[in-house]
Every structure is written in C-alpha cells, then in structure tokens.
VMD Tcl script that builds the backbone (N, CA, C; Angstrom):
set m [mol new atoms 279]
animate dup $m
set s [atomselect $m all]
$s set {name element resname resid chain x y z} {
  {N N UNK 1 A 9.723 -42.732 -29.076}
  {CA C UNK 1 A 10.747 -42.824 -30.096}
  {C C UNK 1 A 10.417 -43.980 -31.045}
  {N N UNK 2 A 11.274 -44.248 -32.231}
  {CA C UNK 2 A 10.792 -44.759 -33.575}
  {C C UNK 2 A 11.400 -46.559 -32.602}
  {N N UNK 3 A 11.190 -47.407 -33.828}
  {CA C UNK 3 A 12.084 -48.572 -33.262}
  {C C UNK 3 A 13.453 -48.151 -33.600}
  {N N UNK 4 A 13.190 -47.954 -34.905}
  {CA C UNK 4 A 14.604 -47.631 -35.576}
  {C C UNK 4 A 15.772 -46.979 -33.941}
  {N N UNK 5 A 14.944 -45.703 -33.765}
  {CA C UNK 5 A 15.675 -44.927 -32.546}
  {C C UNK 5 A 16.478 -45.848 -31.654}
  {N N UNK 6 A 15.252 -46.682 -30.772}
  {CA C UNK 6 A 15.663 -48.160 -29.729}
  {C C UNK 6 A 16.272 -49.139 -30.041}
  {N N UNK 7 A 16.697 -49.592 -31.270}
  {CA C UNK 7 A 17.647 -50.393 -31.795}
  {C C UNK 7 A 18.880 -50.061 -31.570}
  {N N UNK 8 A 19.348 -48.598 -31.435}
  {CA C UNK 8 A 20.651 -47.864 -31.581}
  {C C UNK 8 A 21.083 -48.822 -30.007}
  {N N UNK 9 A 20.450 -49.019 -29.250}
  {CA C UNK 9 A 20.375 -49.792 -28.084}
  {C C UNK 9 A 21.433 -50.539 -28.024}
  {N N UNK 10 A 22.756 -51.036 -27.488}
  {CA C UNK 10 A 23.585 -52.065 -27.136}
  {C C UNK 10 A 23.286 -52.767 -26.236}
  {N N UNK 11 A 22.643 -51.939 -25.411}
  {CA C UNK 11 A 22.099 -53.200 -24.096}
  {C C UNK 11 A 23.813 -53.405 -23.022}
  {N N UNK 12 A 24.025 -52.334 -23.058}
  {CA C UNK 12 A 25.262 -52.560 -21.920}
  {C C UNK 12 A 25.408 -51.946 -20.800}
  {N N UNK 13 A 24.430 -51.344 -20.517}
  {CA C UNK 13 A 23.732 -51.066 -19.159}
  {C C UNK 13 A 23.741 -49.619 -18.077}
  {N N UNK 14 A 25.298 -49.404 -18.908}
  {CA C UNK 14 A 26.155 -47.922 -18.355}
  {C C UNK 14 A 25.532 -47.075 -18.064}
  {N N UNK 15 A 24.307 -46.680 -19.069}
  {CA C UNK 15 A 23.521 -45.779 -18.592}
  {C C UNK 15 A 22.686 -45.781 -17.351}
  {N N UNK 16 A 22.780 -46.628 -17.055}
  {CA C UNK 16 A 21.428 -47.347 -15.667}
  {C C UNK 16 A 22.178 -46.984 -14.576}
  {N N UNK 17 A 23.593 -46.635 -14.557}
  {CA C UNK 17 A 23.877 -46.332 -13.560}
  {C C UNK 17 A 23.985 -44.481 -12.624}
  {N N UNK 18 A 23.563 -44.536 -11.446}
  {CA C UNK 18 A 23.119 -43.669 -11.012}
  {C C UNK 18 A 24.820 -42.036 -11.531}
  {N N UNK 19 A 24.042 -41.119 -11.673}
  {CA C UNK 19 A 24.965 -40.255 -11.741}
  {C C UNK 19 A 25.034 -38.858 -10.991}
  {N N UNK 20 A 26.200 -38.223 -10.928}
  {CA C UNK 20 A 26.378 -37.303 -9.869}
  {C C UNK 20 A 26.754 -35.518 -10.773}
  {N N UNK 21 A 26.079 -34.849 -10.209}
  {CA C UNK 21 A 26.495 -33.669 -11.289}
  {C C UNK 21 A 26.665 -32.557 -9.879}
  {N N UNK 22 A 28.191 -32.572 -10.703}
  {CA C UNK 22 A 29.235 -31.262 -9.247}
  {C C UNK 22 A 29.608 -30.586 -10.094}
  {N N UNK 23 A 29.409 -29.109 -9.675}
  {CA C UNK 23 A 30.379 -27.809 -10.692}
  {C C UNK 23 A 30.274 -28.054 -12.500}
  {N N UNK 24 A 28.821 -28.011 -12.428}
  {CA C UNK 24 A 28.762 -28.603 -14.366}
  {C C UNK 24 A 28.906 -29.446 -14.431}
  {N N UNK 25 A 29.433 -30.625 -14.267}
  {CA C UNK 25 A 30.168 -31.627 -15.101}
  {C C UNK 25 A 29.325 -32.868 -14.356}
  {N N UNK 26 A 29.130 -33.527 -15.139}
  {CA C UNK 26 A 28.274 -35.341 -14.601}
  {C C UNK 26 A 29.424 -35.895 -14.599}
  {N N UNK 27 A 29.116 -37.382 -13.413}
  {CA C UNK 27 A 30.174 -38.324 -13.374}
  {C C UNK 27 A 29.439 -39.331 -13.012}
  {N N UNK 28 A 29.559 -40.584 -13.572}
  {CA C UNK 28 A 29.072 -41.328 -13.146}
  {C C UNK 28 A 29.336 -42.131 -11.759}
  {N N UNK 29 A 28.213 -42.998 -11.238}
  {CA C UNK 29 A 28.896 -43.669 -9.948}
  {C C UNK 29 A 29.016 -44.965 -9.887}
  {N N UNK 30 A 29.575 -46.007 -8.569}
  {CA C UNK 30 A 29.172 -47.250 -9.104}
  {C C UNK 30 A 28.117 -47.935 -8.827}
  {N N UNK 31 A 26.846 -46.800 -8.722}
  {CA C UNK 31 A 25.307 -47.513 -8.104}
  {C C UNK 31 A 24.747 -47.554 -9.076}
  {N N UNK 32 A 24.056 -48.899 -9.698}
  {CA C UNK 32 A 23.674 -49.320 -10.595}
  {C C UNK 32 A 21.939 -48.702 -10.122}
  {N N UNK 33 A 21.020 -48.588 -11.278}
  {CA C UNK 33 A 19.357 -48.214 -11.071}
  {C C UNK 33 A 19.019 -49.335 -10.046}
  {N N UNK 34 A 18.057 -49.645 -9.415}
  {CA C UNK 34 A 17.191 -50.421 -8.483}
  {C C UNK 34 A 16.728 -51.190 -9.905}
  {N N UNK 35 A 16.158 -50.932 -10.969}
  {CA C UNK 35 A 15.705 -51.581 -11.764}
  {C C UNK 35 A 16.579 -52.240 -12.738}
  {N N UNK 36 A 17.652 -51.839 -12.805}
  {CA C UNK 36 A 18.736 -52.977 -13.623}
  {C C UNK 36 A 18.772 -53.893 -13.300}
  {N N UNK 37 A 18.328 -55.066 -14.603}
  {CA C UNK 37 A 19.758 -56.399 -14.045}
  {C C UNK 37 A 20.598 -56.600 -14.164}
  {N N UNK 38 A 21.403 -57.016 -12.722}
  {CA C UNK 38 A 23.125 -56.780 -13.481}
  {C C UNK 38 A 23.364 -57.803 -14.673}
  {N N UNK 39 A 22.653 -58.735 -14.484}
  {CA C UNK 39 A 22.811 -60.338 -15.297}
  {C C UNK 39 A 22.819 -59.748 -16.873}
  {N N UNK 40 A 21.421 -59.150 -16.848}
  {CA C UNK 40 A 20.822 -58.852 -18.662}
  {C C UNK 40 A 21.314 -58.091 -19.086}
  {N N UNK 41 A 21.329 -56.869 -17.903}
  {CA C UNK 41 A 21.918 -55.668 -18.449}
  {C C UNK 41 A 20.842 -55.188 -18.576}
  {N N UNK 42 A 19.553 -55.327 -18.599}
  {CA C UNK 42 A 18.435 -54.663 -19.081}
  {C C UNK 42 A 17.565 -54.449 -17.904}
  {N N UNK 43 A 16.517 -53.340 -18.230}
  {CA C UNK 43 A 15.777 -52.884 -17.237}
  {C C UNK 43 A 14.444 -53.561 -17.483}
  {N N UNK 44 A 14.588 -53.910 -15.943}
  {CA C UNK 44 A 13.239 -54.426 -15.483}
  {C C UNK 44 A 11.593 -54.082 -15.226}
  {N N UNK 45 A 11.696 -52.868 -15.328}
  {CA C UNK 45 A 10.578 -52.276 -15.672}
  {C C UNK 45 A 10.563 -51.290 -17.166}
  {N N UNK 46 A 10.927 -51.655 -18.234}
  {CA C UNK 46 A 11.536 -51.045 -19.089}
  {C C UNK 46 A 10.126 -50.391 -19.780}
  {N N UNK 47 A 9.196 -50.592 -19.697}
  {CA C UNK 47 A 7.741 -50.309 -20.011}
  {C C UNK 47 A 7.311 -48.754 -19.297}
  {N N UNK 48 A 7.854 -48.810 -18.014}
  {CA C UNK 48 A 6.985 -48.086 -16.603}
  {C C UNK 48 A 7.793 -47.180 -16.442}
  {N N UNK 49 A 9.547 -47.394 -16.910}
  {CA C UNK 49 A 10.534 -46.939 -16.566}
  {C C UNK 49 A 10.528 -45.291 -15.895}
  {N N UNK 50 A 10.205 -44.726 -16.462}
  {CA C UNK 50 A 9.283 -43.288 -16.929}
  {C C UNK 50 A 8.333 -42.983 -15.722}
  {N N UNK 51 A 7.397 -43.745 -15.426}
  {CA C UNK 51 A 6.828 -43.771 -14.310}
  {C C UNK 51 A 7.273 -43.815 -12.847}
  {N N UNK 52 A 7.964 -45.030 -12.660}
  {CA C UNK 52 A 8.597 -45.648 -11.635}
  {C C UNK 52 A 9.769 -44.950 -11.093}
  {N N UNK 53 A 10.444 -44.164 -12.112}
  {CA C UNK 53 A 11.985 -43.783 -11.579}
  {C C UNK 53 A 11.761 -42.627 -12.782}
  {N N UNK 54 A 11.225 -41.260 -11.677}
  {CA C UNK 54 A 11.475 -39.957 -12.822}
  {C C UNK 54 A 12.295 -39.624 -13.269}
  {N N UNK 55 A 13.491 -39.546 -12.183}
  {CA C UNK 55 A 14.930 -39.761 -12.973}
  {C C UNK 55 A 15.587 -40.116 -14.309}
  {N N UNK 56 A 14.784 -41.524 -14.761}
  {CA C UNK 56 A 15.108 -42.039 -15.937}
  {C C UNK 56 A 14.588 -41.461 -17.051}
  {N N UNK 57 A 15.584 -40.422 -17.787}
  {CA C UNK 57 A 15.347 -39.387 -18.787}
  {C C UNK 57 A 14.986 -40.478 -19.954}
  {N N UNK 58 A 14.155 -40.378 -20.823}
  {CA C UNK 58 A 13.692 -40.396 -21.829}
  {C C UNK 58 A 14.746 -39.986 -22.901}
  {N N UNK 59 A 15.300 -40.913 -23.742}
  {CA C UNK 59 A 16.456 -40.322 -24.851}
  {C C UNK 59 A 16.057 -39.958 -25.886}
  {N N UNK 60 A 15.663 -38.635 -25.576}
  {CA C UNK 60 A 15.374 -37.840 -26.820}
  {C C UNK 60 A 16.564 -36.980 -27.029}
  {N N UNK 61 A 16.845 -36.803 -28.398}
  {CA C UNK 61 A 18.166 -35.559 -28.721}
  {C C UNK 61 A 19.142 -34.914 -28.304}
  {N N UNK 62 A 17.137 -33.681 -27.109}
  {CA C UNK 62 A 17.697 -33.167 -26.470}
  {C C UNK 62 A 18.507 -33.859 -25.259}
  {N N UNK 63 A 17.925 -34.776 -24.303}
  {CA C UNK 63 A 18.716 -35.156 -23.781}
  {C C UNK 63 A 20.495 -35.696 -23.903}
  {N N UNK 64 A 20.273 -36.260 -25.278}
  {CA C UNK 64 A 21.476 -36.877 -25.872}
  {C C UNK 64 A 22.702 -35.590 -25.342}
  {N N UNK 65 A 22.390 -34.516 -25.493}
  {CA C UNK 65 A 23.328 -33.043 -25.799}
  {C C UNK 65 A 23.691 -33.029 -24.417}
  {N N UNK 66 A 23.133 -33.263 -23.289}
  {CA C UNK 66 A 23.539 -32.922 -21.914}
  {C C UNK 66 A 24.525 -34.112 -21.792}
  {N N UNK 67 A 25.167 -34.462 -22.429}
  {CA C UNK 67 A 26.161 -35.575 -21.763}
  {C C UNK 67 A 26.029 -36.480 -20.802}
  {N N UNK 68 A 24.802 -37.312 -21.049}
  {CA C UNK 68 A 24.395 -38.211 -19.910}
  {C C UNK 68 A 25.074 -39.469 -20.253}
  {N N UNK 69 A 25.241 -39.955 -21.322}
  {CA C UNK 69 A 25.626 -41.041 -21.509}
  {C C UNK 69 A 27.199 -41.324 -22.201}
  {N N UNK 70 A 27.383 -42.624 -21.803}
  {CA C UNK 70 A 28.985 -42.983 -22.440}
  {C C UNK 70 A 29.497 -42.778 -23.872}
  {N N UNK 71 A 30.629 -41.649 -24.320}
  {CA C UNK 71 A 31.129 -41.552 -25.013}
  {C C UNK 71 A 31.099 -42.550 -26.726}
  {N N UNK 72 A 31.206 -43.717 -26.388}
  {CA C UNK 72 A 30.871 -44.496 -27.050}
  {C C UNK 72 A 29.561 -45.182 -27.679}
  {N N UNK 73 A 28.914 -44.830 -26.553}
  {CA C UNK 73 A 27.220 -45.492 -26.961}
  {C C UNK 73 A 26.744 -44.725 -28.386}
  {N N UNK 74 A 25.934 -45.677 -29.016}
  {CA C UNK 74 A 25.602 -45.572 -30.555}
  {C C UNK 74 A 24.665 -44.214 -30.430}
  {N N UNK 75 A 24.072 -44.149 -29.552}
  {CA C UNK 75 A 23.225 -42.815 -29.589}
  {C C UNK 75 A 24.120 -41.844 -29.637}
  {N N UNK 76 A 24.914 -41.420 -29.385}
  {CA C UNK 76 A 26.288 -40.129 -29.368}
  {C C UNK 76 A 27.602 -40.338 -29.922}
  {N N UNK 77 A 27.952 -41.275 -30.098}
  {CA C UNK 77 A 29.368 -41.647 -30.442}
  {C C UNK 77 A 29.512 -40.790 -32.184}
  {N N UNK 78 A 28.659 -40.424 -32.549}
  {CA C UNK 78 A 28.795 -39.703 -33.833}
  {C C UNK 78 A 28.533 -38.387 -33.805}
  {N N UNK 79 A 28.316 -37.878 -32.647}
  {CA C UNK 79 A 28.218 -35.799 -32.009}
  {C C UNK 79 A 29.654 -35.564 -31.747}
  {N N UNK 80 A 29.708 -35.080 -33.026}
  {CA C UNK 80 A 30.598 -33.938 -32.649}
  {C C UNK 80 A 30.699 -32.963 -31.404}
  {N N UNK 81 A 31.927 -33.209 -30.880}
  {CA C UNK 81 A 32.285 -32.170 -29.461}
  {C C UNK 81 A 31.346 -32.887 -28.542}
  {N N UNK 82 A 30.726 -34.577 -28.154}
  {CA C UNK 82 A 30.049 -34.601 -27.410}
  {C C UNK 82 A 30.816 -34.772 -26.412}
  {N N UNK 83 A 30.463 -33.979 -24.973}
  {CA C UNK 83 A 31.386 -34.600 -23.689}
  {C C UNK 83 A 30.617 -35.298 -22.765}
  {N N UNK 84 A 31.038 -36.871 -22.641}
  {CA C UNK 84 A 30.446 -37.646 -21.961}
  {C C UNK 84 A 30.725 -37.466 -20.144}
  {N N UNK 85 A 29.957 -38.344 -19.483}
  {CA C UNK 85 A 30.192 -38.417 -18.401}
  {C C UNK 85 A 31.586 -38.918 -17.590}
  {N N UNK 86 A 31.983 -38.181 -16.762}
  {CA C UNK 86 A 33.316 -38.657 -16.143}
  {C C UNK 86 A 33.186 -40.163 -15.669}
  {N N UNK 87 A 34.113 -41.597 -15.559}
  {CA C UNK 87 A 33.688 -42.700 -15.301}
  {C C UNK 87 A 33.524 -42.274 -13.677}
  {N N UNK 88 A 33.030 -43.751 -12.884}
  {CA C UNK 88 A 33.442 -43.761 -11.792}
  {C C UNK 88 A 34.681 -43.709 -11.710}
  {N N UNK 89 A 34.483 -43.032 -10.389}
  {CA C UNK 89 A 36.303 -43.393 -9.580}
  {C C UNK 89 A 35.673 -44.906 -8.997}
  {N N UNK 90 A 37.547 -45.574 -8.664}
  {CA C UNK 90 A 37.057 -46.836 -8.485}
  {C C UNK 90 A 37.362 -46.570 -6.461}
  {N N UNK 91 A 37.200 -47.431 -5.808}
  {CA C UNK 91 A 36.827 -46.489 -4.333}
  {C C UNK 91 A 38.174 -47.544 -3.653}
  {N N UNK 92 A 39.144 -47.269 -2.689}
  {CA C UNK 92 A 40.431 -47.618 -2.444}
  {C C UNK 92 A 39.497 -48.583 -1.206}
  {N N UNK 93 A 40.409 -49.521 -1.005}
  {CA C UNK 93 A 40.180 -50.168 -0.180}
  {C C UNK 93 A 39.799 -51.714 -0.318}
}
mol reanalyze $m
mol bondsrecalc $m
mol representation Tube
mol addrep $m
C-alpha cells in the first residue's frame, strides 16, 4: 500500500485484537495479537507482520468490505452501509 494509504493509521490498536466469526457476523475479543504493545499500541513485528501471523490480513479494500475493523477507524468510517465488528462482551466476574 501507498504511504498516503498507512497514514490513514490512528495507531489505536483495536484491530490487533484477536476476532471471532459465529453465524456471519465477526466480534471482536478481549485477546490482544501476541505482537501488540499494549503500551504503543503498535505492532512489534510490523515489517514481518504478514509472515509471522497469517492471520494478520493485509488492508487492502477488499479486506476493508468484510467488516474487520472498528466502525470508526479512518480506513472505513466513510463506507457507506459499512458493518463493523461486534465489540467484546465484557466477561462477569
């Protein structure tokens, strides 16, 4: 992607966290990546990312459209009809 693209970047981490997809719909959880810091917010292998953790989709477009990420984040917050991920539930106890 361009820089321009990676700038859209806030650096608030939401995405790093692991997510769960039941009956269609994603939700996020409260397990943060192995490679996040909680401190920076940023990923620690942010180079390899791709490598290291296949999981970690690449934000291209298409991805943008599957509703992986938070409602608000600068990459989507301007798609029309986008439906973001359900938050965590917070866990009783």
């Amino acid at each position: 992607m361009t820089d321009d693209w990676e700038r859209r970047c806030e650096q608030c981490g939401r995405c790093c966290y692991e997510k769960d997809f039941y009956q269609g719909e994603i939700y996020y959880t409260s397990e943060p990546c192995e490679y996040l810091d909680l401190r920076t917010r940023r990923c620690t292998v942010y180079e390899r990312r791709h490598e290291l953790r296949p999981g970690c989709a690449p934000l291209t477009p298409e991805v943008l459209v599957m509703g992986v990420l938070p409602h608000d984040c600068p990459y989507v917050r301007d798609l029309e009809d986008y439906k973001a991920p359900h938050p965590a539930e917070e866990e009783d106890g």
